[in-house]
C-alpha positions in Angstrom: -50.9 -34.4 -28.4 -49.3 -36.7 -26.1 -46.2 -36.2 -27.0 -46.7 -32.1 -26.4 -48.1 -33.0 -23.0 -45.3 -35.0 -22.2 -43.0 -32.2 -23.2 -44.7 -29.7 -21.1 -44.8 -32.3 -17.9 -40.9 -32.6 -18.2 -40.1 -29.2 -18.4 -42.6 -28.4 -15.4 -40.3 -30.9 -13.4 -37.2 -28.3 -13.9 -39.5 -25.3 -13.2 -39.2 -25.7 -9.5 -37.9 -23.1 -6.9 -35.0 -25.6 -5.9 -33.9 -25.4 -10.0 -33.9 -21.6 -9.9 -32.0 -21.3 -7.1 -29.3 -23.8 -8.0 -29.2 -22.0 -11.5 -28.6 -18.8 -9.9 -26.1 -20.1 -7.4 -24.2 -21.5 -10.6 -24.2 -18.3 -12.1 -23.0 -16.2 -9.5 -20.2 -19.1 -8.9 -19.0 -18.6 -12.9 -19.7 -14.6 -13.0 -17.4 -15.1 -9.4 -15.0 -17.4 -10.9 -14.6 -15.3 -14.1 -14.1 -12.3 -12.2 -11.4 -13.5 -10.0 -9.3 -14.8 -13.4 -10.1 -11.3 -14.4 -8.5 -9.6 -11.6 -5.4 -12.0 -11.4 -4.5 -11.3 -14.9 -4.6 -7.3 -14.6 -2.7 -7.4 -11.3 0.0 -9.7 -14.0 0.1 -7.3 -16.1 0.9 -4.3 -14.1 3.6 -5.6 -12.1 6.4 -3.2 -13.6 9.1 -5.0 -16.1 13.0 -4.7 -14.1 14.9 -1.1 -13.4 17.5 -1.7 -16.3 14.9 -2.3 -19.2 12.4 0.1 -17.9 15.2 3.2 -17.6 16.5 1.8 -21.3 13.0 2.3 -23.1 11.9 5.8 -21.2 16.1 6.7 -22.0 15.4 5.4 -25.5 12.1 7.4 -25.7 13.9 10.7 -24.3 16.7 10.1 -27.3 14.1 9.9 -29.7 12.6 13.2 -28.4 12.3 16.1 -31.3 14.0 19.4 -29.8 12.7 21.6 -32.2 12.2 25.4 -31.4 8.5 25.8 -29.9 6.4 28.8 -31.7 4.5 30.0 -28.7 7.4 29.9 -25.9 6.7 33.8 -24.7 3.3 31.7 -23.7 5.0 29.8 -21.1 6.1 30.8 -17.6 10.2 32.3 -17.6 10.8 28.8 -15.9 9.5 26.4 -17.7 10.4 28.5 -20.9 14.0 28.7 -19.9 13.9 24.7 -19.7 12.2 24.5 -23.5 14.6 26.8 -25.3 17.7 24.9 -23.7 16.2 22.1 -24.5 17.4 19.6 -21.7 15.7 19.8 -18.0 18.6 19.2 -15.3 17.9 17.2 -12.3 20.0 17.2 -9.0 21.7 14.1 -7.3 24.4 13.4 -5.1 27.4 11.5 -5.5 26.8 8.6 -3.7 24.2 6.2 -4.9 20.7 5.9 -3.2 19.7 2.3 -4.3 16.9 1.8 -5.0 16.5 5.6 -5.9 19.1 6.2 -8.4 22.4 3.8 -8.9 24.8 2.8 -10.4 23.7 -1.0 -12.3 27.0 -3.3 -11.4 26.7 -5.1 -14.5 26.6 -2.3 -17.4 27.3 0.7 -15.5 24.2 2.4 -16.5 22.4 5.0 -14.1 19.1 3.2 -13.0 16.5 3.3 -10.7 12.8 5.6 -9.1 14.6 8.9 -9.5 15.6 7.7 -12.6 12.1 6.7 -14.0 11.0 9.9 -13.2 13.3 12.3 -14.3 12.9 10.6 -18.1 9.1 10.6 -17.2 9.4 14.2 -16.9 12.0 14.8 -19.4 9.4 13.0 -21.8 6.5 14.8 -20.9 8.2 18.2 -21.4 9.9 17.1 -25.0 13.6 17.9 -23.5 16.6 15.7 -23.2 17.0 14.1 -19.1 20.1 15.6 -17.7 21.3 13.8 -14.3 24.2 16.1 -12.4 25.4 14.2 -10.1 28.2 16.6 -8.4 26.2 17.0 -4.8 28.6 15.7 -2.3 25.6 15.6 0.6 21.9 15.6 0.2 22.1 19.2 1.7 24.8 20.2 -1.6 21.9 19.3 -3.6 19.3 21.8 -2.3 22.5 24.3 -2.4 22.7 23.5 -6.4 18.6 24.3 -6.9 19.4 27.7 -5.3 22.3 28.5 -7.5 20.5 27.7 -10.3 22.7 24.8 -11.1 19.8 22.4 -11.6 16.5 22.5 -12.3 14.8 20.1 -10.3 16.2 17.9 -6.7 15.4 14.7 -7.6 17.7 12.6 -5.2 15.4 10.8 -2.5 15.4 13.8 -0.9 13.3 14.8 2.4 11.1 17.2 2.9 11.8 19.4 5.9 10.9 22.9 7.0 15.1 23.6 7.2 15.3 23.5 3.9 11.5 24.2 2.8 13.1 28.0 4.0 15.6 27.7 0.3 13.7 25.9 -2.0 10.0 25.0 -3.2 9.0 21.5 -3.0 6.6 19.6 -4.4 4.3 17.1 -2.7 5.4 13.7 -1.8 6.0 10.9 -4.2 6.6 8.8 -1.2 6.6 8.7 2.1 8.4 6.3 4.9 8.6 5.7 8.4 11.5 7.0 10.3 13.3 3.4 12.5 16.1 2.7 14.4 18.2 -0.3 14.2 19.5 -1.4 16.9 22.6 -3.5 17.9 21.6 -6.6 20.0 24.6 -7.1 21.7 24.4 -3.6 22.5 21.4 -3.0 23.7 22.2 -5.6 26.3 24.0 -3.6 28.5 22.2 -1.0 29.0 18.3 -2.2 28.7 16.2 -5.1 27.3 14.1 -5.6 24.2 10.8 -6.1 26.8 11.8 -2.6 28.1 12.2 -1.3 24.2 9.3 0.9 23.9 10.2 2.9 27.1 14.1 3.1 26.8 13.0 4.9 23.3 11.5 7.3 25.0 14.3 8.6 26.8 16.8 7.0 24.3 20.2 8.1 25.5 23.0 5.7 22.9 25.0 6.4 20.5 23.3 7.3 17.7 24.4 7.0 14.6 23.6 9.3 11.3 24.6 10.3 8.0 26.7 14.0 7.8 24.6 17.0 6.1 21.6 14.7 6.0 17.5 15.4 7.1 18.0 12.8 9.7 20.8 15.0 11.9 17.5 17.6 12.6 15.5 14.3 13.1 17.6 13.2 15.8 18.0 16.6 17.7 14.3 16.8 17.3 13.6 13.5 18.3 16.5 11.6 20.1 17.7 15.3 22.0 19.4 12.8 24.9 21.0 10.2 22.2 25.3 10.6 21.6 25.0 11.5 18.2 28.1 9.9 15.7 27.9 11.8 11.9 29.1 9.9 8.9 29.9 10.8 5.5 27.9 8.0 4.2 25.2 5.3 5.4 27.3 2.2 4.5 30.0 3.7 7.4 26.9 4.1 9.9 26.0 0.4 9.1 29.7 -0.9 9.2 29.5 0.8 12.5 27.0 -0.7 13.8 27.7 -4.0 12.9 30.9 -3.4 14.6 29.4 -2.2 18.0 30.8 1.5 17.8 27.3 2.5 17.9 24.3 1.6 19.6 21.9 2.1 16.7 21.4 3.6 13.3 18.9 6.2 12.4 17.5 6.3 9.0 14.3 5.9 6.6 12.3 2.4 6.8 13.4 1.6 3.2 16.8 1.6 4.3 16.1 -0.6 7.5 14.7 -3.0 5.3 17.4 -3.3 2.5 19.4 -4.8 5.3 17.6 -6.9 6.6 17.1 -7.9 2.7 20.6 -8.2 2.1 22.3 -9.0 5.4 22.0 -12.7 6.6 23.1 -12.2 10.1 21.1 -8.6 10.6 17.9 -10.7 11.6 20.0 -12.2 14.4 22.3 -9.4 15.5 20.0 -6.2 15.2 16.5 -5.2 16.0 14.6 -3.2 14.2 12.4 -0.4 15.5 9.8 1.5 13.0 8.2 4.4 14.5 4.7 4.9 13.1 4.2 9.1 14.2 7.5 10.0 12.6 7.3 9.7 9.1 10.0 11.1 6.4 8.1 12.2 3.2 10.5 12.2 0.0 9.9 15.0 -2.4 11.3 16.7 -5.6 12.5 20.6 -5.3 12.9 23.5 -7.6 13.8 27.4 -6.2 11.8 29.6 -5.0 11.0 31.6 -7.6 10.1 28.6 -9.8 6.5 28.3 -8.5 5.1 27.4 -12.3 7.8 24.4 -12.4 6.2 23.6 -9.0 2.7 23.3 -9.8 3.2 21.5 -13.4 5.8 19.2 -11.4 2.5 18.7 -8.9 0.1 17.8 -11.7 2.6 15.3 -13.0 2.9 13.6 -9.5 -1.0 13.2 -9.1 -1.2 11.0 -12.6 2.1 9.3 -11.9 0.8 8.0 -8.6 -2.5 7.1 -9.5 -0.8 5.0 -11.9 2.1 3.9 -10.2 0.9 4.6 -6.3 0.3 0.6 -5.7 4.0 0.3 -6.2 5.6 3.1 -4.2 5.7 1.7 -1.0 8.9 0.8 1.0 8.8 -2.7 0.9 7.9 -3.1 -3.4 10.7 -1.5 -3.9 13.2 -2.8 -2.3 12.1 -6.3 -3.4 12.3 -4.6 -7.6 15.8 -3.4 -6.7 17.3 -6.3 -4.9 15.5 -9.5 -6.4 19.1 -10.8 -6.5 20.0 -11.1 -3.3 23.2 -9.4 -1.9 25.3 -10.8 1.0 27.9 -9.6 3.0 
């Protein structure tokens, strides 16, 4: 009896409000603790493997692809039918590589990066072979090619604008950037300071430079009307003449702005960069006009690739996936 007495008095001693509440503070410290290990290990395993092996599985997967003759093909719209019989769905690019949108890897010459993950996503998705026609000489000469039926789909980091919105359908947005200006120290030197920045942009009369049959020649005449506008036939000409002091500034997406920073040692001390938060330049896929079926399914694809991709299409993820190694000059 004693010893049952004794039992019950020791136990009493832990039954206290203090016990309880260092019992529950202990528990919500491990459920805390657990959850945080929890979370650390999903974020792990969803950052995405490199370009080169994820195009070589999806490629892999799209090789694997049975292209067998589908029974119920007067079902589908004449687009997307079209795309089934032939088997293959043809995707628009230009020339020039758009690192980290579609390139040219230096080691094993294979065509790799976003654009390129998507066009096999969708390729995949459809059960066709991924076609990439790269003969485009100017991001406009690949809007040209959806309208003459030479390719299906624009898939070349291309911009939305209303100019073109007139040929072709687009979908929405897989990503969207800021529109910036870099600017050439030296430069800007003689004709205004960096304190005075924010207002000489506003009435921003330098040279100007910007790529040839691009979205970003209507950006400037929209936006920089005042600016002496200098066309190129590519962006590494506007940023070799930049560098050199032909031109005041450059005019491109964010993304861009940012890959030189990333891969130019002497860019943080020679230019200045200038983002610009109410201009944006949303990137989009086309198809023609009367492809409006293509559209839509090409719509419902984008809403489940961003939901589970989204976290990693922003500017600044992907240039640190493309250019991990990093590039000098």
């Amino acid at each position: 009896m004693k010893r049952n007495v004794s039992l019950f008095i020791r136990a009493e001693r832990f039954n206290t409000p203090l016990f309880r509440a260092s019992l529950l503070i202990l528990a919500v410290f491990t459920l805390v603790s657990c959850g945080k290990r929890i979370e650390t290990a999903v974020q792990t395993e969803t950052n995405p493997p490199p370009p080169l092996e994820t195009v070589r599985r999806l490629a892999a997967l799209n090789q694997q692809t049975s292209i067998s003759p589908l029974s119920n093909l007067d079902s589908y719209p004449s687009e997307i039918k079209q795309i089934l019989q032939r088997g293959s769905i043809i995707f628009g690019m230009t020339k020039a590589d758009q690192k980290p949108f579609f390139y040219t890897d230096e080691e094993t010459g294979e065509l790799i990066g976003l654009d390129v993950e998507i066009g096999y996503e969708i390729a995949n998705r459809l059960g066709v072979r991924a076609v990439f026609n790269r003969d485009a000489a100017s991001f406009d000469d690949v809007v040209l090619n959806v309208v003459n039926k030479k390719v299906d789909v624009a898939l070349s980091k291309l911009s939305r604008t209303l100019r073109r919105g007139g040929l072709v359908r687009f979908t929405t947005p897989y990503i969207t950037f800021r529109q910036a200006v870099l600017i050439n120290r030296l430069e800007l030197a003689k004709v205004s300071s960096e304190e005075n920045l924010p207002l000489y942009m506003k009435q921003f009369r330098g040279s100007l430079a910007i790529i040839e049959n691009s979205s970003y020649v209507g950006y400037a005449e929209s936006n920089f009307p005042l600016a002496g506008k200098k066309t190129y036939n590519s962006w590494p000409e506007c940023v070799d003449a930049l560098f050199a002091g032909e031109v005041l500034a450059v005019y491109r997406d964010e993304g861009e702005i940012l890959i030189i920073n990333e891969t130019r040692k002497d860019s943080g001390i020679m230019m200045k960069p200038v983002f610009i938060n109410d201009r944006q330049d949303p990137i989009a896929m086309a198809v023609s006009h009367d492809a409006p079926h293509l559209q839509e399914w090409l719509n419902t694809f984008l809403e489940e690739y961003i939901l589970q991709n989204g976290s990693e299409l922003t500017p600044a993820k992907l240039v640190k996936r493309h250019y991990a190694r990093n590039e000098t000059t």
